[in-house]
Structures are given as structure tokens and as C-alpha cells.
C-alpha positions as a LaTeX table, in Angstrom:
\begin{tabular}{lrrr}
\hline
Residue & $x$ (\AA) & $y$ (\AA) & $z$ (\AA) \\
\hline
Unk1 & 0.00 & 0.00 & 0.00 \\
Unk2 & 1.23 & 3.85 & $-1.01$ \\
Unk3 & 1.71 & 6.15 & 1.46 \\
Unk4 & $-0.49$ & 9.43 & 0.93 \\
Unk5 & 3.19 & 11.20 & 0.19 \\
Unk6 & 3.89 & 8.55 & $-2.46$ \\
Unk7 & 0.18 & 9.24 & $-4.08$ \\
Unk8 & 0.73 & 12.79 & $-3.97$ \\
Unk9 & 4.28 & 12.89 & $-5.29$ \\
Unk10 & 2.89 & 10.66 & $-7.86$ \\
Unk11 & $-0.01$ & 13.08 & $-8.88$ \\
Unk12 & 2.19 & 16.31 & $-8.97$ \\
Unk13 & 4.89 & 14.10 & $-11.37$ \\
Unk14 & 2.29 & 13.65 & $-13.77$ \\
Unk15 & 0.95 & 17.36 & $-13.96$ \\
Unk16 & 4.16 & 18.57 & $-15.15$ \\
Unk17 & 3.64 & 20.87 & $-17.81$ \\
Unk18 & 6.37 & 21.66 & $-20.07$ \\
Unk19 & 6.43 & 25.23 & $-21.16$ \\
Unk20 & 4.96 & 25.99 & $-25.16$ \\
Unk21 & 6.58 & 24.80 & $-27.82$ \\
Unk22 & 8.52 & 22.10 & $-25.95$ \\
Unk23 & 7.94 & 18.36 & $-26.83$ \\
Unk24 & 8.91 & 15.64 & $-23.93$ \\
Unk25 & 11.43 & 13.06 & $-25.71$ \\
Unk26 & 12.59 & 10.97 & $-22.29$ \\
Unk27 & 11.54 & 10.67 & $-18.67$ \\
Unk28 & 13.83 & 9.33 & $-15.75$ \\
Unk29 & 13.14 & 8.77 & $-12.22$ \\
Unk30 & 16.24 & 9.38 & $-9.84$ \\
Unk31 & 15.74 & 7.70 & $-6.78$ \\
Unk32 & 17.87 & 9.32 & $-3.86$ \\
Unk33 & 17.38 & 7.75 & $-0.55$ \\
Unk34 & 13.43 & 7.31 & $-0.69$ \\
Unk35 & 13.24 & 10.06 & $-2.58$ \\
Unk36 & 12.73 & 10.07 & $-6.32$ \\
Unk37 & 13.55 & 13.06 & $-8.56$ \\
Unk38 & 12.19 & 13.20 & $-11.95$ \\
Unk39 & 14.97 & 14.38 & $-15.25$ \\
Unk40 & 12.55 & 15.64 & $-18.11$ \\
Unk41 & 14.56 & 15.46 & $-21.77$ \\
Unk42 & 12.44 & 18.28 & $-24.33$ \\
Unk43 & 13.12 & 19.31 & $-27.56$ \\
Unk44 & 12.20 & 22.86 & $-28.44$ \\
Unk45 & 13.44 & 23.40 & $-31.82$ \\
Unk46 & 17.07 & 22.09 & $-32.61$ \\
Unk47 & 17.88 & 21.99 & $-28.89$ \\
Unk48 & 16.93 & 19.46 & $-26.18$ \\
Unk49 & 16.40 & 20.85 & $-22.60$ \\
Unk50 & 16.50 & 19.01 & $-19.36$ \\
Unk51 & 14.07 & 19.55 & $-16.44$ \\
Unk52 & 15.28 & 18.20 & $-12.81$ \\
Unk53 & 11.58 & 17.85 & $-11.22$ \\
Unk54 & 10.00 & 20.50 & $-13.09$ \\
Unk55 & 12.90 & 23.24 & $-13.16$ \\
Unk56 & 14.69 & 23.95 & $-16.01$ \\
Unk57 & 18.62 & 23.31 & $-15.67$ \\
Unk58 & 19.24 & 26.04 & $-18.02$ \\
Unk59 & 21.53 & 24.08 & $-20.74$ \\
Unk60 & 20.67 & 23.23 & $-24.27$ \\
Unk61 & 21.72 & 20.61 & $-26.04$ \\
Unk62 & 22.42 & 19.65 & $-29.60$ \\
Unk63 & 21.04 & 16.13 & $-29.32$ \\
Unk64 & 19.33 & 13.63 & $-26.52$ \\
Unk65 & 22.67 & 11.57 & $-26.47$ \\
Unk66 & 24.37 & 14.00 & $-25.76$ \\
Unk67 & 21.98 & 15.61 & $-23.32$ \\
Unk68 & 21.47 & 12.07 & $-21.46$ \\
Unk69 & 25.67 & 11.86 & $-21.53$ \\
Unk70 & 25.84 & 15.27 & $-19.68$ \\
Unk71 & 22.81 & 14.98 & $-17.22$ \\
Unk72 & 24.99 & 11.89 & $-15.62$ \\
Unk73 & 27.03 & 14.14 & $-13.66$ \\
Unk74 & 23.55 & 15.72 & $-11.85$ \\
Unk75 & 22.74 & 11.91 & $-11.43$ \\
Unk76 & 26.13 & 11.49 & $-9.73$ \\
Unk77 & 25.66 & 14.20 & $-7.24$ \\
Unk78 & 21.96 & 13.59 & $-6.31$ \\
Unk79 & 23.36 & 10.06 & $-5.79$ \\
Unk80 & 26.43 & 11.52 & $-3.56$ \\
Unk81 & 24.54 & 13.48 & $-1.43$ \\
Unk82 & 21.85 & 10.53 & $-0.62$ \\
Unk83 & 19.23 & 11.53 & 2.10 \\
Unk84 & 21.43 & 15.02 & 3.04 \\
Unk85 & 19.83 & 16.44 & $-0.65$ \\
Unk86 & 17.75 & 18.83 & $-0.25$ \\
Unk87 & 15.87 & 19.66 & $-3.48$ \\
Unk88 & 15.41 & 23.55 & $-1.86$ \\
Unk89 & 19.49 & 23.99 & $-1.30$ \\
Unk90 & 19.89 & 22.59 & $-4.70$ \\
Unk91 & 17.40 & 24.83 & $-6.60$ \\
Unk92 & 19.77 & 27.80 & $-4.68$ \\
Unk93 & 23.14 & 26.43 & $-5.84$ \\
Unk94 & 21.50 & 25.91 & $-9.47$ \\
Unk95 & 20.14 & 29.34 & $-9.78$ \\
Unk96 & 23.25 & 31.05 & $-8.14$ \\
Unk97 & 25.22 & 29.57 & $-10.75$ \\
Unk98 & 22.89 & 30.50 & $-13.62$ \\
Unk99 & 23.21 & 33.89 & $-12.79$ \\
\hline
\end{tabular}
């Protein structure tokens, strides 16, 4: 049996919207700890985008290989940090160095 977090997390997954004019090619589930993050591959145009649980990573890519290739270092560090991630300290770092 789910817990009511599980369903919920579930729910929200699937009502992620990708802004207009993107079209979803690949989703993956990254489970860290108990938690499970979810990478969104897009193609808007030429360029594929990734999406780490609905926010944008802010890179474009030429292809999905080589998008996939790339988003295996975030894999790696979600991975590293185990339960200690915090998906809120994260989004900080990310947008700090997207500045």
C-alpha cells in the first residue's frame, strides 16, 4: 500500500507541464534515498532541454545523447549526497550559478 506522500508525489509528477513549444522526448526517475527526482529530456526546436523535477537546468543541447551523456554528472551528485539532498538547497546552488 502507497503512502499518501507517495500518491501525492505521484499526482504532482504527472501534472508537469512543459512550457509551449517544448515536446517531452525521455523521462527518468532518480531515486535518492526514498526520494525520487524526476529528469525531463524536451526538444524545443534544434535543442533538447532538461528539467530536474519540473525546473529547467538552463543548458541546451544539440542532441538527446548527448543531453542524457551530460545529465549523468547531476545523477552522480543527487546520488552523492543521498538523504542530506535537499531539493530547496539545490534549486539555490542551481540558480546562483545561472546567474
Amino acid at each position: 500500500m502507497k503512502t499518501f506522500q507517495q500518491m501525492s508525489r505521484e499526482l504532482s509528477e504527472a501534472k508537469m507541464k512543459l512550457p509551449s513549444g517544448h515536446k517531452e522526448l525521455k523521462t527518468e526517475l532518480v531515486k535518492v534515498g526514498s526520494k525520487t527526482y524526476e529528469l525531463v529530456f524536451s526538444q524545443k526546436g534544434s535543442k533538447v532541454h532538461v528539467f530536474l523535477d519540473g525546473m529547467d537546468t538552463g543548458e541546451e543541447y544539440r542532441d538527446l545523447k548527448t543531453a542524457e551523456k551530460e545529465t549523468k554528472n547531476i545523477k552522480a551528485v543527487l546520488k552523492q549526497m543521498g538523504e542530506d539532498f535537499s531539493f530547496e538547497e539545490f534549486k539555490e546552488i542551481f540558480n546562483e550559478t545561472n546567474i
